[in-house]
mmCIF file of the N, C-alpha and C atoms, coordinates in Angstrom:
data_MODEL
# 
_entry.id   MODEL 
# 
loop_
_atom_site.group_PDB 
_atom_site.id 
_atom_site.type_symbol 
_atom_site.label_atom_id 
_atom_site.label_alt_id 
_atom_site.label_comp_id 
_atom_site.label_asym_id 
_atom_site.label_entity_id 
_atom_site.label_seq_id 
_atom_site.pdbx_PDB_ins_code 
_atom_site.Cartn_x 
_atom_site.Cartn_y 
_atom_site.Cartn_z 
_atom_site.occupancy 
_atom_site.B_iso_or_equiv 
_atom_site.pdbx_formal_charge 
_atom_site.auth_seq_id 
_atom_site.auth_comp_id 
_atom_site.auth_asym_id 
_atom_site.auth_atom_id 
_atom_site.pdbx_PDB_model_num 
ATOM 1   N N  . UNK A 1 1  ? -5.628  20.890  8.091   1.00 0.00 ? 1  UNK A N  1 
ATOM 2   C CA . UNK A 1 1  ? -4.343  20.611  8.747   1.00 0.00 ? 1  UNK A CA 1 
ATOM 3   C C  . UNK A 1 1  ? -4.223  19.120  9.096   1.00 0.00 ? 1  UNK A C  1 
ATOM 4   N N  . UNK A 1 2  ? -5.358  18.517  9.527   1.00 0.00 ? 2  UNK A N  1 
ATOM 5   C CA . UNK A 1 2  ? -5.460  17.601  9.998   1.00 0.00 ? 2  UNK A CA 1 
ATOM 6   C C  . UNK A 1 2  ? -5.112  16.408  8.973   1.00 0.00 ? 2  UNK A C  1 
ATOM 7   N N  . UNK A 1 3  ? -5.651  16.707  7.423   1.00 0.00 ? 3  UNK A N  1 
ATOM 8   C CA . UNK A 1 3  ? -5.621  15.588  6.506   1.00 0.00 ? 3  UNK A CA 1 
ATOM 9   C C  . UNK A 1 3  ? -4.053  15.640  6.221   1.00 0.00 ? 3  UNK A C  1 
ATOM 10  N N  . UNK A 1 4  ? -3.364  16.761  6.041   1.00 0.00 ? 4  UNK A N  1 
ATOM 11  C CA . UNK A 1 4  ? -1.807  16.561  5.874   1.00 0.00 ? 4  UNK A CA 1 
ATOM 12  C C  . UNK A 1 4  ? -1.352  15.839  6.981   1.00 0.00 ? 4  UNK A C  1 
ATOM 13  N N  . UNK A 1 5  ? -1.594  15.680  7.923   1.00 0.00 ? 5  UNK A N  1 
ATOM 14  C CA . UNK A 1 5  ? -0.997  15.401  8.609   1.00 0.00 ? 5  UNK A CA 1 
ATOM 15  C C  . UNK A 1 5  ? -0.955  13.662  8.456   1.00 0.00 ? 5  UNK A C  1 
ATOM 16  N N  . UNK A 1 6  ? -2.060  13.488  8.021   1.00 0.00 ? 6  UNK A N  1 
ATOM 17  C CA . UNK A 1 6  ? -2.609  11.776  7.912   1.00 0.00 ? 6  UNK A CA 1 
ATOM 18  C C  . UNK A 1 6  ? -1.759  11.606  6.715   1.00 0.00 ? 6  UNK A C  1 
ATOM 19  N N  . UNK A 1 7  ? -1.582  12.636  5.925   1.00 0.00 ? 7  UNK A N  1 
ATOM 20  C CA . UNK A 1 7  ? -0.727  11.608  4.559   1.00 0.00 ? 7  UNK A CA 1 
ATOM 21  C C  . UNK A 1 7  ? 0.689   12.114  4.296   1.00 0.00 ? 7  UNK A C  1 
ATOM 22  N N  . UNK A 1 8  ? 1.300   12.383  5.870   1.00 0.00 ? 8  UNK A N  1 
ATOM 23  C CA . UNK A 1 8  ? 2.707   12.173  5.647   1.00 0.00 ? 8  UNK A CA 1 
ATOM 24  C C  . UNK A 1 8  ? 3.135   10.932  5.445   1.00 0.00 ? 8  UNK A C  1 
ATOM 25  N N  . UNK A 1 9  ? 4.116   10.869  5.023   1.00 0.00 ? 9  UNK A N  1 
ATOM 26  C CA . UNK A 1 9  ? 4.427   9.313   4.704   1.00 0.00 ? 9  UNK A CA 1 
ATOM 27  C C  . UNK A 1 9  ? 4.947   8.421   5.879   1.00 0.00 ? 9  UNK A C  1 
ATOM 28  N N  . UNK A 1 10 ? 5.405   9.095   6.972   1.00 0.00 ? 10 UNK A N  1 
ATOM 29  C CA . UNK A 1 10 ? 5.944   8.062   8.211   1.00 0.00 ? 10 UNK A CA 1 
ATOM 30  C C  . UNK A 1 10 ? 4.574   7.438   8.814   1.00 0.00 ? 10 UNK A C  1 
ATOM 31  N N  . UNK A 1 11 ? 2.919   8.338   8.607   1.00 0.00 ? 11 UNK A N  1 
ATOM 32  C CA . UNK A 1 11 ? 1.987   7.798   9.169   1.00 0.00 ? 11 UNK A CA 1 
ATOM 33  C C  . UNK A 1 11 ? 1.503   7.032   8.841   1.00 0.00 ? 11 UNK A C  1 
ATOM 34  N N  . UNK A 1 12 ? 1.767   6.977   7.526   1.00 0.00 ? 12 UNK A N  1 
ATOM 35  C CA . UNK A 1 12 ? 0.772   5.639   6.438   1.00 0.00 ? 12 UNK A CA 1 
ATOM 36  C C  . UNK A 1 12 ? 1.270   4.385   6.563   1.00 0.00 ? 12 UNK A C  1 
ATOM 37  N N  . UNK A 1 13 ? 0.311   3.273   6.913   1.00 0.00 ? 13 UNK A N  1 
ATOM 38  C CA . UNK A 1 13 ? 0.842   2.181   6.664   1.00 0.00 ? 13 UNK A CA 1 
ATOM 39  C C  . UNK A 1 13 ? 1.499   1.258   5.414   1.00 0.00 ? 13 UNK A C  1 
ATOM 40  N N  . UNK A 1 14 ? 2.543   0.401   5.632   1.00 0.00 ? 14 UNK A N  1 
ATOM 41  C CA . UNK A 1 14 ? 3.137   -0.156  4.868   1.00 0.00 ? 14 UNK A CA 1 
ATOM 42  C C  . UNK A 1 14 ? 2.801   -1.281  3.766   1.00 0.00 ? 14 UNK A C  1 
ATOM 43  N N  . UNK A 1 15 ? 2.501   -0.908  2.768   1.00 0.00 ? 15 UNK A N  1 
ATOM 44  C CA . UNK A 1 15 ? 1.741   -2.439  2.278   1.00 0.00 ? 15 UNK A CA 1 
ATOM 45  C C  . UNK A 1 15 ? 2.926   -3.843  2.079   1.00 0.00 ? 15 UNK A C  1 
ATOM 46  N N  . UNK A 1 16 ? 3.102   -4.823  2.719   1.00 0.00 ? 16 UNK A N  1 
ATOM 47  C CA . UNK A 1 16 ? 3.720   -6.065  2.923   1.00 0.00 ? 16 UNK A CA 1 
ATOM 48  C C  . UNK A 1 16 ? 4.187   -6.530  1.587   1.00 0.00 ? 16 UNK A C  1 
ATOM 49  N N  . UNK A 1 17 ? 3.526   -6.285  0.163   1.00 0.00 ? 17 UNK A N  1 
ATOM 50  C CA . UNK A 1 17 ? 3.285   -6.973  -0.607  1.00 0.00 ? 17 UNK A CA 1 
ATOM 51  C C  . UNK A 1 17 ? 4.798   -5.617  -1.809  1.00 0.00 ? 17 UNK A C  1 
ATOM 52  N N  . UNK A 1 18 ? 4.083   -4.647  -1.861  1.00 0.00 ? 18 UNK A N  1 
ATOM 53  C CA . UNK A 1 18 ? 4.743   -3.957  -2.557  1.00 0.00 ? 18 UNK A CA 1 
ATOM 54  C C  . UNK A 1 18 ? 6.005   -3.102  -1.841  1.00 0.00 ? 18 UNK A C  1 
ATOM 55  N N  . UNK A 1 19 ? 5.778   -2.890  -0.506  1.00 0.00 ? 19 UNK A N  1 
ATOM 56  C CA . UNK A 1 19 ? 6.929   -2.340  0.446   1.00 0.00 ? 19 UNK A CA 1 
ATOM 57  C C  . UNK A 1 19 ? 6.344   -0.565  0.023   1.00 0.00 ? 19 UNK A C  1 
ATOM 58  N N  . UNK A 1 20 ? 5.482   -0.370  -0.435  1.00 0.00 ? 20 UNK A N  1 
ATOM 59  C CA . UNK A 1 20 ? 5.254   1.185   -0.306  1.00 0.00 ? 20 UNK A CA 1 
ATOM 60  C C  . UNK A 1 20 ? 4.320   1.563   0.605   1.00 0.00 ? 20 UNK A C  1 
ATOM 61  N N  . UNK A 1 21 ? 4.568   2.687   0.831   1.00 0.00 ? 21 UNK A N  1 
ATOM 62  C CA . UNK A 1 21 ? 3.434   3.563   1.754   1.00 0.00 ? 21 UNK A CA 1 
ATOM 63  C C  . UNK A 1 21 ? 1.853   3.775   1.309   1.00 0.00 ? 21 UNK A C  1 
ATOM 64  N N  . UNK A 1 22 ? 1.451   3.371   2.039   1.00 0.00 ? 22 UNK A N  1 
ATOM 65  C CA . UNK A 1 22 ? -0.038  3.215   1.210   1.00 0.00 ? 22 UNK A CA 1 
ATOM 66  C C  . UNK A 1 22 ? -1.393  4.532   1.986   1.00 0.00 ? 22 UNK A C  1 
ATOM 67  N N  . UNK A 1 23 ? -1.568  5.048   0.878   1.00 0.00 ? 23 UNK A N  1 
ATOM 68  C CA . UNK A 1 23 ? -2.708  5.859   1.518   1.00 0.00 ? 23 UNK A CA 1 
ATOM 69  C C  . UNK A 1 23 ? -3.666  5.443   2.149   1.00 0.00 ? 23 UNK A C  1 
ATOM 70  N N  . UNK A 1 24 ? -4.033  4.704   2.975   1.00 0.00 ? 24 UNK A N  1 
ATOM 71  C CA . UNK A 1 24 ? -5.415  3.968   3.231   1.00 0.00 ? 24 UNK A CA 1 
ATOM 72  C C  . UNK A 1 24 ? -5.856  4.577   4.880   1.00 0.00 ? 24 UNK A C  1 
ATOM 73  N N  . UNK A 1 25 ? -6.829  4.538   5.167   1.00 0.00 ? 25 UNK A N  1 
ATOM 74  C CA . UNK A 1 25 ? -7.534  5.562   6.256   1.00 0.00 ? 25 UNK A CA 1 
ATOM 75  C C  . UNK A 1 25 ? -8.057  3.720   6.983   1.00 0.00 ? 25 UNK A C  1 
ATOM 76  N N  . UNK A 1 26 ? -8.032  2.897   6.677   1.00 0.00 ? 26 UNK A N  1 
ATOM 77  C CA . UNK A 1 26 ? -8.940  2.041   7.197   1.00 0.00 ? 26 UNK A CA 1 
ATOM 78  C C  . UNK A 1 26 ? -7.787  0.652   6.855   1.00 0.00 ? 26 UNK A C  1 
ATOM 79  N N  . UNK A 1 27 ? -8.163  -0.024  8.316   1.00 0.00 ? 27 UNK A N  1 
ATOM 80  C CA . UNK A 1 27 ? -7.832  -1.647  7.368   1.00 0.00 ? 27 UNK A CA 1 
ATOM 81  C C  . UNK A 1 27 ? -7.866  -2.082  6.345   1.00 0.00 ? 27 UNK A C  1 
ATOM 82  N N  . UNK A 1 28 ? -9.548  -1.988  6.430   1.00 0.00 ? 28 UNK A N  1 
ATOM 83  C CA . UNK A 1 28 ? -10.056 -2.733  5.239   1.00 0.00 ? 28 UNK A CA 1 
ATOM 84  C C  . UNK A 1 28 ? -9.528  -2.265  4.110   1.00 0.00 ? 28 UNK A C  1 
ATOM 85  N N  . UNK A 1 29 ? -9.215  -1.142  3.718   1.00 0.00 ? 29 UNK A N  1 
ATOM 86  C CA . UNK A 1 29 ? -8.591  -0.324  2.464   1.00 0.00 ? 29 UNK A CA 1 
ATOM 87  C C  . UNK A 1 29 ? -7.564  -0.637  2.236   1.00 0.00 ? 29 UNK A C  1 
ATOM 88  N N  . UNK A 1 30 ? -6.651  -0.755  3.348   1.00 0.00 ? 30 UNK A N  1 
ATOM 89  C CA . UNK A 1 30 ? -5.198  -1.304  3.274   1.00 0.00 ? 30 UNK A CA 1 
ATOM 90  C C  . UNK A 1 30 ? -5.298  -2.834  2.811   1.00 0.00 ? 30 UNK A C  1 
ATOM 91  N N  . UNK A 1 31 ? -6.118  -3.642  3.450   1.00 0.00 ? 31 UNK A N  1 
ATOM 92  C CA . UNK A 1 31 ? -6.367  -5.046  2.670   1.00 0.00 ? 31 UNK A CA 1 
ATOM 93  C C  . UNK A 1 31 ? -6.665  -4.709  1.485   1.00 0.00 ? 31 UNK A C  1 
ATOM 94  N N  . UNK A 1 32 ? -7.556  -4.240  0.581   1.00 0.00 ? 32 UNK A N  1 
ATOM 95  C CA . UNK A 1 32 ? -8.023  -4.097  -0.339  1.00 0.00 ? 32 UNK A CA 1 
ATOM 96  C C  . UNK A 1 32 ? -6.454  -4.106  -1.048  1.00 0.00 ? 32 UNK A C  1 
ATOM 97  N N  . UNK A 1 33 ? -5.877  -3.220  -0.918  1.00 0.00 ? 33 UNK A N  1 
ATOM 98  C CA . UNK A 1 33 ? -4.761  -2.462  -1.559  1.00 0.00 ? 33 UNK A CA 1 
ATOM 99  C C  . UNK A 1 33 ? -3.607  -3.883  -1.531  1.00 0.00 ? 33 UNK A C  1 
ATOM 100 N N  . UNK A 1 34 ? -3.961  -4.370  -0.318  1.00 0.00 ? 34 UNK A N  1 
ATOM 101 C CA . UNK A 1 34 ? -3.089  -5.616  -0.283  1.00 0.00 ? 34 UNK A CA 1 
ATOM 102 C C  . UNK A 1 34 ? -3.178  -6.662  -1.351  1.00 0.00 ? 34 UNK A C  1 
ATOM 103 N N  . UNK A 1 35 ? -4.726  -6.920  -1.157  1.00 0.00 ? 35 UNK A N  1 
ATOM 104 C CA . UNK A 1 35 ? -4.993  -8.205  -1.956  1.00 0.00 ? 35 UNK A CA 1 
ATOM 105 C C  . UNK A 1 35 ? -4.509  -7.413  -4.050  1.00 0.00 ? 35 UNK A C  1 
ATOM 106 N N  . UNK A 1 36 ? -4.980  -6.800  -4.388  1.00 0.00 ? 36 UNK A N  1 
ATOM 107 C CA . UNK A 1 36 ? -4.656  -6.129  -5.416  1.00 0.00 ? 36 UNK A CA 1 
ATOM 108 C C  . UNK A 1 36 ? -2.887  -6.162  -5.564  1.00 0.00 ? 36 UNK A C  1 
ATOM 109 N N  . UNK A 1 37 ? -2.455  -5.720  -4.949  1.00 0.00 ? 37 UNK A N  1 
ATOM 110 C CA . UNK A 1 37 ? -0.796  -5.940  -5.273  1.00 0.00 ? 37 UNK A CA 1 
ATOM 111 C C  . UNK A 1 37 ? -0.672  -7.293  -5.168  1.00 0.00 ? 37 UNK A C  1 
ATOM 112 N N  . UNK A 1 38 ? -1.018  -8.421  -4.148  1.00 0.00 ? 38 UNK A N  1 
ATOM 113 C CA . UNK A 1 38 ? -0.643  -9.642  -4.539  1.00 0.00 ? 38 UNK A CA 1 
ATOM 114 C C  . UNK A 1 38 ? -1.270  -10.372 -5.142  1.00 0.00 ? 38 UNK A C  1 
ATOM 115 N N  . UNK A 1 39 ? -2.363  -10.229 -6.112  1.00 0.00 ? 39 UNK A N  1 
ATOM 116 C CA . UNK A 1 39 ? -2.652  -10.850 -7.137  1.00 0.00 ? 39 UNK A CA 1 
ATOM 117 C C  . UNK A 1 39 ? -1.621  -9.723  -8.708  1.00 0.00 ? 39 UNK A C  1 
ATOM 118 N N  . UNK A 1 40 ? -1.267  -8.866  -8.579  1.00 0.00 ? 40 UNK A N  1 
ATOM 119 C CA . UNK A 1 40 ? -0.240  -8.431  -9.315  1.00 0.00 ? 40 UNK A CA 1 
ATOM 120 C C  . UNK A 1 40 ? 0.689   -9.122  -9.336  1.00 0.00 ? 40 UNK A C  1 
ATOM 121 N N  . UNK A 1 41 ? 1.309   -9.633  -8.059  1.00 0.00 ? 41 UNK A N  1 
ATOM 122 C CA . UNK A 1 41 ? 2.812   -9.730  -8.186  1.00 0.00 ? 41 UNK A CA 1 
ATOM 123 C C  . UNK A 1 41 ? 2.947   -11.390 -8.164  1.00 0.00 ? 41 UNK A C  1 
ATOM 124 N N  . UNK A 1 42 ? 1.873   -11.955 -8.189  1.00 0.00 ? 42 UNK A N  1 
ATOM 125 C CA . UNK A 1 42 ? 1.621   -13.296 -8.446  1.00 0.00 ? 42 UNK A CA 1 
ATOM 126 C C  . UNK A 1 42 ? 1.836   -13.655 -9.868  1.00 0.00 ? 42 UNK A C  1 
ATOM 127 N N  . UNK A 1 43 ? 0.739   -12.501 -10.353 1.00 0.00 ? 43 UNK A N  1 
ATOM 128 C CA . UNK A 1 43 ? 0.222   -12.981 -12.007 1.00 0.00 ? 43 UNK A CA 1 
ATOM 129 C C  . UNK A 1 43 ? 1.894   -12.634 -12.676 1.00 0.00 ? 43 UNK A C  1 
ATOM 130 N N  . UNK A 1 44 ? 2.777   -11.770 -12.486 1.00 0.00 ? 44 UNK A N  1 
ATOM 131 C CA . UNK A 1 44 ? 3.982   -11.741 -13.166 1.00 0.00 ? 44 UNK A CA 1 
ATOM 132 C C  . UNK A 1 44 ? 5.222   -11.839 -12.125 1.00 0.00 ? 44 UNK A C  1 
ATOM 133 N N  . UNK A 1 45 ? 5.845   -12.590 -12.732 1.00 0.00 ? 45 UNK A N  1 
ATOM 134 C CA . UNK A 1 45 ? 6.943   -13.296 -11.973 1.00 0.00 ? 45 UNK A CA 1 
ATOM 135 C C  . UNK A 1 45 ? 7.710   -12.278 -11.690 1.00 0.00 ? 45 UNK A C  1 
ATOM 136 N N  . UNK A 1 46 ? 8.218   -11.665 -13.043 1.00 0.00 ? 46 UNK A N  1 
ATOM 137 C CA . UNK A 1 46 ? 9.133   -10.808 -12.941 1.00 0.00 ? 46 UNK A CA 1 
ATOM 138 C C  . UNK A 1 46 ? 8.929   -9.386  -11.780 1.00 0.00 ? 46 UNK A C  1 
ATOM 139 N N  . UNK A 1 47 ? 9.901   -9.249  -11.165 1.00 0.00 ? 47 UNK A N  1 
ATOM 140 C CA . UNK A 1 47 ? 9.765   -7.839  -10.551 1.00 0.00 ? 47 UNK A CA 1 
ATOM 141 C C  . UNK A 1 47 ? 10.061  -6.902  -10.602 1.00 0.00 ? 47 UNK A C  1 
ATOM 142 N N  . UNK A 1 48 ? 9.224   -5.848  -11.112 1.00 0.00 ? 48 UNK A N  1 
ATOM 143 C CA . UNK A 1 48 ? 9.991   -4.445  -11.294 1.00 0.00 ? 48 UNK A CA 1 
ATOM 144 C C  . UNK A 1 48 ? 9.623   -3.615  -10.381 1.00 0.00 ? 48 UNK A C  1 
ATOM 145 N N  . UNK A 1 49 ? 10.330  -3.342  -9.309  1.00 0.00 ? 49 UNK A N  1 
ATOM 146 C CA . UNK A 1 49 ? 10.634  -2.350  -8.549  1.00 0.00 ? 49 UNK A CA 1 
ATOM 147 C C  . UNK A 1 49 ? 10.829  -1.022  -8.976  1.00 0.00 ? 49 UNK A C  1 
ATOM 148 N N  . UNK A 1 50 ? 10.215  0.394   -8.857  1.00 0.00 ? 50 UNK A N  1 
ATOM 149 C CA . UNK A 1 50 ? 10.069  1.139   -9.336  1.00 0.00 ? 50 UNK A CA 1 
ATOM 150 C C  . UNK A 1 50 ? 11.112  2.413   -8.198  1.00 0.00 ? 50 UNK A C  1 
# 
């Protein structure tokens, strides 16, 4: 019960970089997830928003 509850989407934090809800249980995971989207959205200019 408890893990649904962690991956509704209003609980998850926001990643800055991509604007989606990010599964991450920890900071550090959420950084992780951070740094990874903004070396994505660096390496191509273009943006495709999904």
């Amino acid at each position: 019960m408890d893990k649904i509850r962690l991956l509704a989407p209003e609980t998850l934090p926001r990643c800055p970089v991509c604007e989606k809800r990010v599964p991450c249980f920890s900071d550090r995971e959420l950084a992780v997830h951070v740094n990874k989207c903004f070396k994505a959205h660096t390496k191509s200019k273009r943006h495709n928003k999904r």
